[in-house]
TIVO-2410 file (N, C-alpha, C; in nm, 3 decimals):
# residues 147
REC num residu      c1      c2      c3 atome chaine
REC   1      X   1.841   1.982   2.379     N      A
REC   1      X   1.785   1.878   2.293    CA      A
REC   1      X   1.750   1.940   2.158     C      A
REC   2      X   1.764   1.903   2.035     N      A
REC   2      X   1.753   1.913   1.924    CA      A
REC   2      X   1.632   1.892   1.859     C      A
REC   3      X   1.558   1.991   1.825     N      A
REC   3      X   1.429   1.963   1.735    CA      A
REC   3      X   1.379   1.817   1.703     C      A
REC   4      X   1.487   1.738   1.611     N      A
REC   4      X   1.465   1.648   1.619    CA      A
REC   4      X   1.494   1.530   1.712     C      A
REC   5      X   1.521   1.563   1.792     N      A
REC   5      X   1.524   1.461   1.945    CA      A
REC   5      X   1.412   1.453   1.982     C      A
REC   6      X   1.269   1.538   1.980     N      A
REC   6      X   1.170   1.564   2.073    CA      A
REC   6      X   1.096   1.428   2.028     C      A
REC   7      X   1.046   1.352   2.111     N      A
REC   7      X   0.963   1.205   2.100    CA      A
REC   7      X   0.812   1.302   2.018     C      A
REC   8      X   0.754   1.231   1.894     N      A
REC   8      X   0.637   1.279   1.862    CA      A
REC   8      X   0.567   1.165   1.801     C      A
REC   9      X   0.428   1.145   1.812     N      A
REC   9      X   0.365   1.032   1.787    CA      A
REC   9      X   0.165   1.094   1.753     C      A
REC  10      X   0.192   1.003   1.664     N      A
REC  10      X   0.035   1.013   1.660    CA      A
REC  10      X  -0.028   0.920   1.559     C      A
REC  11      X  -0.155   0.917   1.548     N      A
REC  11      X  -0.236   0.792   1.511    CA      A
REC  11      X  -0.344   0.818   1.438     C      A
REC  12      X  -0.379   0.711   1.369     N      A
REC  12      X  -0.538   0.728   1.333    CA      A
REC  12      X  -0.553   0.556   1.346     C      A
REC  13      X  -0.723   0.585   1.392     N      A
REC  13      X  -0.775   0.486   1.420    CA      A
REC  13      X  -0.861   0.420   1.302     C      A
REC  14      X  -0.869   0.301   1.262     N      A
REC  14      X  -0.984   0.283   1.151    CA      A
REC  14      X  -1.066   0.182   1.188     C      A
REC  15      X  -1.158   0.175   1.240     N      A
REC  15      X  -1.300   0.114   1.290    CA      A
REC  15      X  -1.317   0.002   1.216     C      A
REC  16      X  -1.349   0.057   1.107     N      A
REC  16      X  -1.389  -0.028   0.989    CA      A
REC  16      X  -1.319  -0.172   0.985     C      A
REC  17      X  -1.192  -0.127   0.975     N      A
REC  17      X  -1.010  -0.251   0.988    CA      A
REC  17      X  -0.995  -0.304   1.084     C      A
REC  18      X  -1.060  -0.243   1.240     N      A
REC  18      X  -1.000  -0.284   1.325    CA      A
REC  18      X  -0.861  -0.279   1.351     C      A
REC  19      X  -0.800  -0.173   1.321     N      A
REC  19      X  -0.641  -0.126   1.329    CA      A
REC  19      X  -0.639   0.006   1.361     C      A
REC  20      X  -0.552   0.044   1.399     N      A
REC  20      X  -0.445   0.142   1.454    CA      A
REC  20      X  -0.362   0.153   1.405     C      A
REC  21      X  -0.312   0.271   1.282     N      A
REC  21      X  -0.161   0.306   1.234    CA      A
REC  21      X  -0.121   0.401   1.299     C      A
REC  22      X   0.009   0.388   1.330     N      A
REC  22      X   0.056   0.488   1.439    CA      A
REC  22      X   0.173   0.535   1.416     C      A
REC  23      X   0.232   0.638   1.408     N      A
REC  23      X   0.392   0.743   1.349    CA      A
REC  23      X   0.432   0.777   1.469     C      A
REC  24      X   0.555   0.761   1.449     N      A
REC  24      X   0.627   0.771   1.563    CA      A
REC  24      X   0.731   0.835   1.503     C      A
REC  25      X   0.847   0.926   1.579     N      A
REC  25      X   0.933   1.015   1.549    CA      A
REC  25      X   1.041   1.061   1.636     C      A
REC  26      X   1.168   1.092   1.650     N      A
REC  26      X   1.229   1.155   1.722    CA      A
REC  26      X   1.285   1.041   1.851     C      A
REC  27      X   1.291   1.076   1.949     N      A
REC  27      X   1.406   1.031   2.045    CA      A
REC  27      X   1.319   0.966   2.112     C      A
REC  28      X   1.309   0.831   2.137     N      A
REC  28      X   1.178   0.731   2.211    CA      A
REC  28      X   1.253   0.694   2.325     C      A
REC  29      X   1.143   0.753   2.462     N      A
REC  29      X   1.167   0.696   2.597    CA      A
REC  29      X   1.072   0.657   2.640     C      A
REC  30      X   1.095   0.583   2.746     N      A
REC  30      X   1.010   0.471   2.795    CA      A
REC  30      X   0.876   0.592   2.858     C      A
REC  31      X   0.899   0.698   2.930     N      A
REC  31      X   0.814   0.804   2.923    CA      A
REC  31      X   0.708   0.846   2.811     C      A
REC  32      X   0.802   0.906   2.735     N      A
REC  32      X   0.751   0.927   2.639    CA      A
REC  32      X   0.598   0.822   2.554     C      A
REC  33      X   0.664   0.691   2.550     N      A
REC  33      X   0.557   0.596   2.472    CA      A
REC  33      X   0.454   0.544   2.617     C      A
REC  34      X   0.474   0.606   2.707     N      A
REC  34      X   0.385   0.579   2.810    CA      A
REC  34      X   0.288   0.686   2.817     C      A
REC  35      X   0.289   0.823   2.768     N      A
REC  35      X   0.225   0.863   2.775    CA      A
REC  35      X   0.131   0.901   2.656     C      A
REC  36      X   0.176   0.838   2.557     N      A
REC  36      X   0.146   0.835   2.415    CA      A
REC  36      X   0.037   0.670   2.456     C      A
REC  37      X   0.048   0.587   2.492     N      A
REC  37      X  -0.028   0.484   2.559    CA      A
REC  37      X  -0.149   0.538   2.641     C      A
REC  38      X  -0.107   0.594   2.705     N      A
REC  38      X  -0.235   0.691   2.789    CA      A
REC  38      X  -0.289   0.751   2.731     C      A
REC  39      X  -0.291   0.883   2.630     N      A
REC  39      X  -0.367   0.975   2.602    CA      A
REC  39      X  -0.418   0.882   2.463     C      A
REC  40      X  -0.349   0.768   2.426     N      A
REC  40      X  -0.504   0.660   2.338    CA      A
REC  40      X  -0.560   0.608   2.364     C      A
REC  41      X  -0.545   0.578   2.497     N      A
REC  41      X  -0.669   0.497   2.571    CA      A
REC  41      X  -0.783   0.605   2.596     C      A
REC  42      X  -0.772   0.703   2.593     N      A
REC  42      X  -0.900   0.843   2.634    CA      A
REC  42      X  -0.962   0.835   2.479     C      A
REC  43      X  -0.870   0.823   2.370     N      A
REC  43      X  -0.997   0.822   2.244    CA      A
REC  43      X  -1.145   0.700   2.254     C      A
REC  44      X  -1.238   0.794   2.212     N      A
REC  44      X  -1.352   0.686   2.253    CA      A
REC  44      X  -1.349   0.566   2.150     C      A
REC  45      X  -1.263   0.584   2.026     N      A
REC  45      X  -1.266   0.480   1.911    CA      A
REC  45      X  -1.157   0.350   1.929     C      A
REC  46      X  -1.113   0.413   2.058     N      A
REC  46      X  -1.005   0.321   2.069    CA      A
REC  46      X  -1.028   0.168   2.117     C      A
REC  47      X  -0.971   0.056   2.097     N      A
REC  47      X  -0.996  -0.073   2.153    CA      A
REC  47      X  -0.905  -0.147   2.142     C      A
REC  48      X  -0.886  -0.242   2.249     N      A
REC  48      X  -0.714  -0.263   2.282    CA      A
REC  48      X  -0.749  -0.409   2.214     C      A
REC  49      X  -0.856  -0.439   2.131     N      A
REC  49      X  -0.797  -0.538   2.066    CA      A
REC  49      X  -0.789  -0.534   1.874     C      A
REC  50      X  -0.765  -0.422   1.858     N      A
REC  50      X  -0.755  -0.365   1.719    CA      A
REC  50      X  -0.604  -0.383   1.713     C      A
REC  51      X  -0.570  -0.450   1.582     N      A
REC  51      X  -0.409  -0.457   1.546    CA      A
REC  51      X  -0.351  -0.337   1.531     C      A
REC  52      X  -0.235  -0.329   1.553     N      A
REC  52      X  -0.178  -0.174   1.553    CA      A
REC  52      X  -0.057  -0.185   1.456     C      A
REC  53      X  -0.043  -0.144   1.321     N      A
REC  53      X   0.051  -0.140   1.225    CA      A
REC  53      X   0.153   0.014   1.296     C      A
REC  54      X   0.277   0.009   1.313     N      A
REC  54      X   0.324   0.120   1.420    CA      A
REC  54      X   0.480   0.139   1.295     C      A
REC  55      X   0.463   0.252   1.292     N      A
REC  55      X   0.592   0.297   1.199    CA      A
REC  55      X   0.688   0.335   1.289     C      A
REC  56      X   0.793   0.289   1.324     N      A
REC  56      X   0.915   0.352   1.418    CA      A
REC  56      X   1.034   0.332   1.302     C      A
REC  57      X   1.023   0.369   1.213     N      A
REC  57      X   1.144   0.426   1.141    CA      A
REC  57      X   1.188   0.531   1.085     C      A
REC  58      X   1.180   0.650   1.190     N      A
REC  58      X   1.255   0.763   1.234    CA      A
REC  58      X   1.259   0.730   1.334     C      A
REC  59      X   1.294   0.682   1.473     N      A
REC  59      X   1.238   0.719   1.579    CA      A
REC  59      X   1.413   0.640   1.611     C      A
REC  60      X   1.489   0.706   1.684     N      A
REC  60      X   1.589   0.688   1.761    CA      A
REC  60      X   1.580   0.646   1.928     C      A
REC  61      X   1.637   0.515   1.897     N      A
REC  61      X   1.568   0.511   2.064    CA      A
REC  61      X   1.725   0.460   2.134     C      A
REC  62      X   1.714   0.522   2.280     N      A
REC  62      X   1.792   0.492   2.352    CA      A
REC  62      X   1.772   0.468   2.488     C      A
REC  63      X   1.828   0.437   2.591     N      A
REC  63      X   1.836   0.391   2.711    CA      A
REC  63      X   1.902   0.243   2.771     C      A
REC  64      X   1.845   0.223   2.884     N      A
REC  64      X   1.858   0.111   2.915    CA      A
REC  64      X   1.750  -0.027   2.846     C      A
REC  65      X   1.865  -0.142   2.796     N      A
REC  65      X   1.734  -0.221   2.745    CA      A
REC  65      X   1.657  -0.308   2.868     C      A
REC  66      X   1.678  -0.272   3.011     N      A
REC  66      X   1.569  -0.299   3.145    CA      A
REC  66      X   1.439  -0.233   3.064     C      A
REC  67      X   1.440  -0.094   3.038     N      A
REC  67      X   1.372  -0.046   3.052    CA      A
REC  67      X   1.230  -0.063   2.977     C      A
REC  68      X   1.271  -0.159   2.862     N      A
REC  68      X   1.180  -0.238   2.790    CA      A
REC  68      X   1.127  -0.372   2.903     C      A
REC  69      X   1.098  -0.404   2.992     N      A
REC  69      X   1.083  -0.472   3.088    CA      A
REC  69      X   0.954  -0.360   3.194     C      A
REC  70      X   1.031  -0.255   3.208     N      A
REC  70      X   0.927  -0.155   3.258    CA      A
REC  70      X   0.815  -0.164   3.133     C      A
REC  71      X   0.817  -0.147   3.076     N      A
REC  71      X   0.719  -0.074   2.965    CA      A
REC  71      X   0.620  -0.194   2.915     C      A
REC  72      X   0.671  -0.344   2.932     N      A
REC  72      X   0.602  -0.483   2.983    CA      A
REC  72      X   0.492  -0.460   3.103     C      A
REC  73      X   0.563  -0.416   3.177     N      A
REC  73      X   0.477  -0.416   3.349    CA      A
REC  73      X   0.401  -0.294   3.374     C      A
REC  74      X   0.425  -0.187   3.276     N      A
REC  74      X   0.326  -0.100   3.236    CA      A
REC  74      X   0.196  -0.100   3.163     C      A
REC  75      X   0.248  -0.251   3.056     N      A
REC  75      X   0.102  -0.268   3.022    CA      A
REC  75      X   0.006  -0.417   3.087     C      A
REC  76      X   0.134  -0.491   3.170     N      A
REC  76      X   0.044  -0.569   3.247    CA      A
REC  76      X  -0.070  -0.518   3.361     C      A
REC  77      X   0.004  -0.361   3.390     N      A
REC  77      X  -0.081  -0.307   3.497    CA      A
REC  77      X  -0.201  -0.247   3.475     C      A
REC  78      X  -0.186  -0.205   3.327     N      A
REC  78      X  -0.276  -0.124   3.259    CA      A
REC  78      X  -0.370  -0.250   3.177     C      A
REC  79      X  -0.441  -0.377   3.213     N      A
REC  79      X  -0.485  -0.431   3.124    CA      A
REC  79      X  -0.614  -0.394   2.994     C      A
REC  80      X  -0.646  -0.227   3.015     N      A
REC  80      X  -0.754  -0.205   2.935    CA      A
REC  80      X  -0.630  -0.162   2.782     C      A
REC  81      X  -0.545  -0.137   2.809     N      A
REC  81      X  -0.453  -0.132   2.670    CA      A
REC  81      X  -0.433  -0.202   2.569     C      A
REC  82      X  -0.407  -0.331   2.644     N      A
REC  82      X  -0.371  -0.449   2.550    CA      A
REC  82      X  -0.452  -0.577   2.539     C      A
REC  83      X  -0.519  -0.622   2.414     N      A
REC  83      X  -0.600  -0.733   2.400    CA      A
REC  83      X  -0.516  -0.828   2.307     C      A
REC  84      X  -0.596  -0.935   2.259     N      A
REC  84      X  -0.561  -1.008   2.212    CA      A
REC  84      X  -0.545  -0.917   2.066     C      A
REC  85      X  -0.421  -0.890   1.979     N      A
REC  85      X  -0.427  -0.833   1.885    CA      A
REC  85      X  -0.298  -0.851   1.809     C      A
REC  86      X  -0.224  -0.814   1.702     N      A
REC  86      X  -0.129  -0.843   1.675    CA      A
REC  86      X  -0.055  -0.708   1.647     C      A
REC  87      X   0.071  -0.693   1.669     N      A
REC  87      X   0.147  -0.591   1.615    CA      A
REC  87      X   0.267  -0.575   1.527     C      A
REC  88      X   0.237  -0.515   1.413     N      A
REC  88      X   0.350  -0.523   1.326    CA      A
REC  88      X   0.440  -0.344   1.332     C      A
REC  89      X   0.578  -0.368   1.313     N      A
REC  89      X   0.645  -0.248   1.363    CA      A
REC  89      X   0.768  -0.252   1.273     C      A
REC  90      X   0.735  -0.143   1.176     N      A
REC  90      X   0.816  -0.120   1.081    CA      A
REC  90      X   0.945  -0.056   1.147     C      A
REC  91      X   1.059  -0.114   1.056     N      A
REC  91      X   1.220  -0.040   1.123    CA      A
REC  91      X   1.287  -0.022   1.033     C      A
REC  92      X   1.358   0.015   1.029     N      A
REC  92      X   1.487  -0.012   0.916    CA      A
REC  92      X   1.631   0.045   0.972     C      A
REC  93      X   1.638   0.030   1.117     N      A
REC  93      X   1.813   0.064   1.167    CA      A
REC  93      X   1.792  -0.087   1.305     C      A
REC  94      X   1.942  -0.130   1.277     N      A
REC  94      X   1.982  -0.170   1.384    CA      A
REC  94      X   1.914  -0.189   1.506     C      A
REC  95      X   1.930  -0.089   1.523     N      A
REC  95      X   1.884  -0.045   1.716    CA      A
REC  95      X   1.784  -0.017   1.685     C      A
REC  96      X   1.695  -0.053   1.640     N      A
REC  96      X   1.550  -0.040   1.610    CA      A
REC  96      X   1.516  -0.205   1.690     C      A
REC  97      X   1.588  -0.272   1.561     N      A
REC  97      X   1.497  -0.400   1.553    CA      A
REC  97      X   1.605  -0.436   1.663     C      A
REC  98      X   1.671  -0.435   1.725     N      A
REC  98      X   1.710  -0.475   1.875    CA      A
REC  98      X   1.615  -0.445   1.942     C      A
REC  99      X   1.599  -0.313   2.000     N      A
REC  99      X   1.483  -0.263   2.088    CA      A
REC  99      X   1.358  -0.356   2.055     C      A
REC 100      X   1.319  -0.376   1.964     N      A
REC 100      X   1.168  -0.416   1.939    CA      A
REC 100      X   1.197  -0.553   1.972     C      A
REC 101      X   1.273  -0.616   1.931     N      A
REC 101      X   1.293  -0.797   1.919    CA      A
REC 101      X   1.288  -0.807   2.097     C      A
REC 102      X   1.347  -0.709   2.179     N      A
REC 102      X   1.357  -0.727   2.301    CA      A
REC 102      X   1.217  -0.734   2.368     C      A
REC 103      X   1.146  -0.584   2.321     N      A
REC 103      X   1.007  -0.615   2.289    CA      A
REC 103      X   0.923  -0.718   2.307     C      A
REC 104      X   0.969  -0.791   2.167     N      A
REC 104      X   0.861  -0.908   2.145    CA      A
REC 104      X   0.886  -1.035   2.245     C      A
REC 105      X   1.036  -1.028   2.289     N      A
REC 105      X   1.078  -1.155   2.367    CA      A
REC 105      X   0.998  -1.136   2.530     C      A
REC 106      X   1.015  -1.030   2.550     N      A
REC 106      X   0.940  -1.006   2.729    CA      A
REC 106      X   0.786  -0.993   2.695     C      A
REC 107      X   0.739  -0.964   2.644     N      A
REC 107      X   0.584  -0.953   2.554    CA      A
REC 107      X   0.493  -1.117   2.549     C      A
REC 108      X   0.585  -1.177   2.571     N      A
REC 108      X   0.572  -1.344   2.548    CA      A
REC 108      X   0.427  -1.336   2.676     C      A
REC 109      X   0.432  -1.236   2.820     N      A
REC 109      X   0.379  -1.293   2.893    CA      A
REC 109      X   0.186  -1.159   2.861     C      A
REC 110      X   0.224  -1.158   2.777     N      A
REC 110      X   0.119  -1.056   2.701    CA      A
REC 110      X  -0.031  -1.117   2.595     C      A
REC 111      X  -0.126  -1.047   2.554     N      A
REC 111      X  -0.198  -1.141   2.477    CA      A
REC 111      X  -0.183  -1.093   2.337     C      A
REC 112      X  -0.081  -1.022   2.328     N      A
REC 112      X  -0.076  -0.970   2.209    CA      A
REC 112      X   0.038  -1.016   2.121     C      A
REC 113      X   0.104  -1.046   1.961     N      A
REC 113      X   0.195  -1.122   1.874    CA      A
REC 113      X   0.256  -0.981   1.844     C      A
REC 114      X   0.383  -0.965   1.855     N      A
REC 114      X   0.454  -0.886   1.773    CA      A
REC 114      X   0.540  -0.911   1.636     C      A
REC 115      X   0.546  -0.868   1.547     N      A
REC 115      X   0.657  -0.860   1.473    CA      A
REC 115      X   0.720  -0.777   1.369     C      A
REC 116      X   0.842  -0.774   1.319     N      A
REC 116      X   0.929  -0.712   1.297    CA      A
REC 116      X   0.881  -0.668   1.105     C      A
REC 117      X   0.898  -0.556   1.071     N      A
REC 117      X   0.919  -0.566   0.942    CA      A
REC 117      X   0.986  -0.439   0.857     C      A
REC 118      X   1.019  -0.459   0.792     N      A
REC 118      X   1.131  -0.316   0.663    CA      A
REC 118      X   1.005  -0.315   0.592     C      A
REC 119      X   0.902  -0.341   0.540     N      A
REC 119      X   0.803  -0.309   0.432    CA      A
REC 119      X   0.658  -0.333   0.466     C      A
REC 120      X   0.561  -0.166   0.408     N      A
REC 120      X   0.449  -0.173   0.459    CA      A
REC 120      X   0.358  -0.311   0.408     C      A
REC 121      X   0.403  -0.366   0.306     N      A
REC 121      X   0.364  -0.485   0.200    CA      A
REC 121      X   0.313  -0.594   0.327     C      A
REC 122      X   0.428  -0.614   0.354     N      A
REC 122      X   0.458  -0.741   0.422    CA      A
REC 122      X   0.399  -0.733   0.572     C      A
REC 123      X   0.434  -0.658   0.622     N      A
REC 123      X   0.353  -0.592   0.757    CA      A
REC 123      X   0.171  -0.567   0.741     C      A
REC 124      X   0.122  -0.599   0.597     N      A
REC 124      X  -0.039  -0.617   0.596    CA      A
REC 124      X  -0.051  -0.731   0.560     C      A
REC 125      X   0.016  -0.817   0.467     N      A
REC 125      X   0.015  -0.963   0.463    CA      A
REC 125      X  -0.038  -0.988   0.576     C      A
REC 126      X   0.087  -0.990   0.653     N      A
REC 126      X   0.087  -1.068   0.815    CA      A
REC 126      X  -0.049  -1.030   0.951     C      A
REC 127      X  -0.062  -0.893   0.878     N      A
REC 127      X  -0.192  -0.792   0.960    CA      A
REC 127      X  -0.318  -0.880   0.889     C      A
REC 128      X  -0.311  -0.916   0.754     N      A
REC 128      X  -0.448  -1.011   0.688    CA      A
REC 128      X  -0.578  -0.859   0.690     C      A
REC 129      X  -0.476  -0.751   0.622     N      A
REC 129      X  -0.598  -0.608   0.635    CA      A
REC 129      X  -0.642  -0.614   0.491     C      A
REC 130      X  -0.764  -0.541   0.455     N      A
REC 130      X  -0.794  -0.538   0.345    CA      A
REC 130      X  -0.774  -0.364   0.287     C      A
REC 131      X  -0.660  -0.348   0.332     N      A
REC 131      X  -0.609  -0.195   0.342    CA      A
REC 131      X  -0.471  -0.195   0.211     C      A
REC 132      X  -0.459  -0.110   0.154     N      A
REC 132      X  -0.360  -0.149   0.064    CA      A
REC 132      X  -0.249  -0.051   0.104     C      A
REC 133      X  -0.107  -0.070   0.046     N      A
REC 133      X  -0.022  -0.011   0.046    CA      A
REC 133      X  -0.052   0.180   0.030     C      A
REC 134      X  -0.106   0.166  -0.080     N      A
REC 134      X  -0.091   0.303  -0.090    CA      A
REC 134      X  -0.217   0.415   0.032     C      A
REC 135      X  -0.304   0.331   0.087     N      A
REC 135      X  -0.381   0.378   0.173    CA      A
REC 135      X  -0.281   0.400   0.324     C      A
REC 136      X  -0.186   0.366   0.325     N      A
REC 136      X  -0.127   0.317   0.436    CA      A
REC 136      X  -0.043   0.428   0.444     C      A
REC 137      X   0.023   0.437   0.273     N      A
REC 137      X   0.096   0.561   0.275    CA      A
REC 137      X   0.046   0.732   0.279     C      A
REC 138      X  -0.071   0.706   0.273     N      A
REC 138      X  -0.124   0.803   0.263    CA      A
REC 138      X  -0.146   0.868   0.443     C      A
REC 139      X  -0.205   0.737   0.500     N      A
REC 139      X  -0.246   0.847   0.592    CA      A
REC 139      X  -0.099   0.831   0.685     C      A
REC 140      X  -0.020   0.769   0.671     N      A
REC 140      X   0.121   0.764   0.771    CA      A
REC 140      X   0.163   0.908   0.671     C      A
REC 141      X   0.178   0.988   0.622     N      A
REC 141      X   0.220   1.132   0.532    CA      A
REC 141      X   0.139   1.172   0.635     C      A
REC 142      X  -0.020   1.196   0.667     N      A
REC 142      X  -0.060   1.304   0.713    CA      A
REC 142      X  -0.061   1.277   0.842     C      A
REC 143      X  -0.014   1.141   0.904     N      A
REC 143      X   0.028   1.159   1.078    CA      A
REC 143      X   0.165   1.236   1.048     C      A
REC 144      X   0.200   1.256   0.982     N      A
REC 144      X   0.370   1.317   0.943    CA      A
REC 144      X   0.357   1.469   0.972     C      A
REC 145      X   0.285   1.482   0.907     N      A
REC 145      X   0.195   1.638   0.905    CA      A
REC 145      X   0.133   1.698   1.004     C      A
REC 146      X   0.062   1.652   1.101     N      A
REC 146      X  -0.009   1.623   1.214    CA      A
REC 146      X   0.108   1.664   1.330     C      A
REC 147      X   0.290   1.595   1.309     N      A
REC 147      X   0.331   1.637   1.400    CA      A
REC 147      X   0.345   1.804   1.419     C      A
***
């Protein structure tokens, strides 16, 4: 596996916003974002009904698209994960916004709204944050850094 194949992810939480920005990187398996799910539920700042703005554009994902169906019934089982909250998930390839749209379609039985976006702009519109672009860019650079 190739340096950049290795799944890497990380976050900061902002209290204040009630959000979660989260970087994501490298080769995404259903493993992988399961255990990246787990070790944020152990932060004490964490709360599964804070919107989560989620950057997956590096992040190459492959498998079976079942397996987005697992990763549904992973968080139905797990209900301290997911609240009523919304999620916006930046892409910009193909097989991005396949994977995710698949996502949002099995997600239907969830309490949480997903959707799709190419720009951090538009992805806070829809979030209704009082966070601006360039704050956004800032700390998604130092989750960059962080990996």
């Amino acid at each position: 596996m190739e340096e950049n194949d290795i799944f890497r992810s990380s976050y900061r939480i902002l209290s204040n916003n009630a959000l979660i920005i989260e970087y994501h990187e490298g080769l995404l398996t259903l493993e992988g974002m399961i255990k990246f799910r787990k070790e944020q539920l152990l932060d004490e700042k964490f709360s599964p009904d804070f919107n989560i703005l989620m950057d997956m554009r590096k992040v190459k994902i492959t498998g079976n698209p079942v397996e987005v169906n697992d990763y549904i019934s992973f968080y139905r089982q797990n209900k301290d994960i997911t609240g009523n909250r919304n999620i916006a998930v930046l892409t910009d390839t193909p097989n991005q916004v396949f994977y995710i749209t698949l996502f949002e379609q099995y997600s239907n039985v969830l309490t949480q709204k997903i959707k799709i976006f190419s720009t951090i702009e538009a992805s806070l519109k829809w979030l209704n944050l009082n966070v601006t672009k360039d704050q956004v860019d800032l700390i998604i650079s130092e989750l960059k850094e962080q990996q």
